[in-house]
C-alpha positions, -999 to +999 in steps of 0.1 A: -018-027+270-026+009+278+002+023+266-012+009+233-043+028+232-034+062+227-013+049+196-039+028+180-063+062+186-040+083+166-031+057+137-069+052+130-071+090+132-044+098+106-054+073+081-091+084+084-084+119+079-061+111+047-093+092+033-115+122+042-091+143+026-090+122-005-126+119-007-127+158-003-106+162-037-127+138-054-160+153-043-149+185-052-138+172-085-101+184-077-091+145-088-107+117-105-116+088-090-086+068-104-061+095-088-083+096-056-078+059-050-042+058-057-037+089-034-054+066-011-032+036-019+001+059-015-007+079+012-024+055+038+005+027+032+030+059+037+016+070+066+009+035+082+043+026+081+058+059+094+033+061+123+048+025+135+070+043+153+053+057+177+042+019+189+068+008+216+091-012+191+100-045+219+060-048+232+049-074+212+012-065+213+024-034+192+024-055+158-012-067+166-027-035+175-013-017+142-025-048+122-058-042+139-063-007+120-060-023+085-082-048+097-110-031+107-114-009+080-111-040+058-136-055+075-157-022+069-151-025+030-162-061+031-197-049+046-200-018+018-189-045-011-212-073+005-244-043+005-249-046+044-236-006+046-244+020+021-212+043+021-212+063-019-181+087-005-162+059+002-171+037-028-171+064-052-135+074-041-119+038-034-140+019-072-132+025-106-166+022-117-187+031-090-197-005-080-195-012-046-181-048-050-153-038-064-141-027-026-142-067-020-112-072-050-080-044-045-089-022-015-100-054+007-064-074-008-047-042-001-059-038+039-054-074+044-018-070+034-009-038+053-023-058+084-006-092+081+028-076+072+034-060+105+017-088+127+041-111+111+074-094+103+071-064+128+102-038+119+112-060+089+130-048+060+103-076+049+072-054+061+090-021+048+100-027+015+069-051+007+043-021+018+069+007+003+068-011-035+035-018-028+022+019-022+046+037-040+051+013-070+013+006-077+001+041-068+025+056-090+022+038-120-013+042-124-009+077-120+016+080-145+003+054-170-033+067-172-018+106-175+012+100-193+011+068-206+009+061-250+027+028-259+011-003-246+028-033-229+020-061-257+010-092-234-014-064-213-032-035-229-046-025-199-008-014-186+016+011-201+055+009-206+060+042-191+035+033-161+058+003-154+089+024-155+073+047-128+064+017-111+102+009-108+117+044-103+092+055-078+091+022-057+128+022-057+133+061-043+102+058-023+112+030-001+144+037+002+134+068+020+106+051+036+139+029+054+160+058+055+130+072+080+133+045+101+167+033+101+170+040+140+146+013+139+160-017+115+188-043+117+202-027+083+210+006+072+191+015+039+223+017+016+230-024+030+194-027+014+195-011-013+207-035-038+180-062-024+154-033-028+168-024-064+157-065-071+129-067-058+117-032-076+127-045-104+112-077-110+077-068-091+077-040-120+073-070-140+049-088-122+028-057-122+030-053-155+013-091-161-028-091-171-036-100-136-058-072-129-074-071-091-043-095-080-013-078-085-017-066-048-010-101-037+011-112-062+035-087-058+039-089-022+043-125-019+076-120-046+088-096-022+081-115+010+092-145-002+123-134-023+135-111+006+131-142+029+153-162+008+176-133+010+183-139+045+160-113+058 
């Protein structure tokens, strides 16, 4: 177990300077608070995965201690949404309105995905490519959408048709080098992959694009996990 600490140390580390750095932009007015959550969204599930490797790979307390990280702060945003800690940087950066219960809808969803993925399917295409459309795809999109985006989907005003092609384009490149990265570390090379990835990109794009707002964190990655189970992975 000691050879566990000095990894969990640095994960936590990482991902809390990314949210300080985030929060930094936003408080300095550099982004809005859209942008700085999604910055948050893309970069912490980026760096989360990428930071896996330096767990020892065959220890098998390695997927619960990097669970632990998403865990804990998830735990933290269910106190700040619930009122029992007052926290307006981290609200202010991580809410679209400024209300601290909305940490209790995405962010919390989002943390308790990141830290089931890797407990369950440790080094899994399954955890890979469900947290790389996840954080790419989502992140993106909203980006895009609110920037760029003029036509509205018809069944969901709320979502753009050019957000939901950046969904697709930038979950599909984006995980694929997210595998590529760690392809000393998977059963399958990323070009193997890369038609299952091109499905499951595709058809989370249009789950995404549904009028499930606050949910599309879990709907999405159950498609993945699920459809990349009954894949044979």
């Amino acid at each position: 177990m000691n050879e566990l600490i000095a990894p969990f140390l640095s994960l936590s580390m990482i991902c809390l300077l990314w949210l300080n750095f985030c929060q930094f932009l936003k408080k300095h007015q550099v982004i809005s608070s859209e942008v700085s959550r999604k910055c948050v969204h893309i970069g912490t599930g980026v760096i989360y995965v990428l930071v896996w490797r330096i767990f020892p790979q065959f220890n098998w307390y390695s997927r619960i201690v990097v669970g632990l990280v998403p865990l804990l702060v998830s735990f933290q945003f269910t106190l700040i949404g619930l009122g029992f800690i007052h926290d307006p940087k981290t609200v202010n950066s991580m809410s679209r309105s400024g209300s601290p219960r909305e940490l209790l809808l995405g962010p919390l969803s989002y943390g308790i995905i990141l830290s089931l993925l890797p407990m369950i399917y440790w080094f899994s295409p399954i955890s890979v490519i469900t947290i790389g459309v996840l954080c790419f795809g989502d992140g993106f999109a909203a980006i895009f959408g609110l920037k760029y985006g003029v036509k509205r989907i018809p069944y969901n005003r709320e979502k753009t048709f050019l957000g939901s092609l950046a969904f697709f384009v930038c979950s599909f490149i984006g995980t694929f080098i997210l595998l590529a990265l760690l392809q000393d570390r998977l059963l399958y090379p990323p070009i193997v992959l890369a038609p299952s990835l091109f499905w499951v990109c595709l058809i989370s794009t249009l789950i995404e694009s549904l009028p499930l707002r606050d949910w599309d964190n879990i709907t999405v990655s159950l498609f993945s996990v699920v459809s990349l189970t009954l894949m044979g992975y």
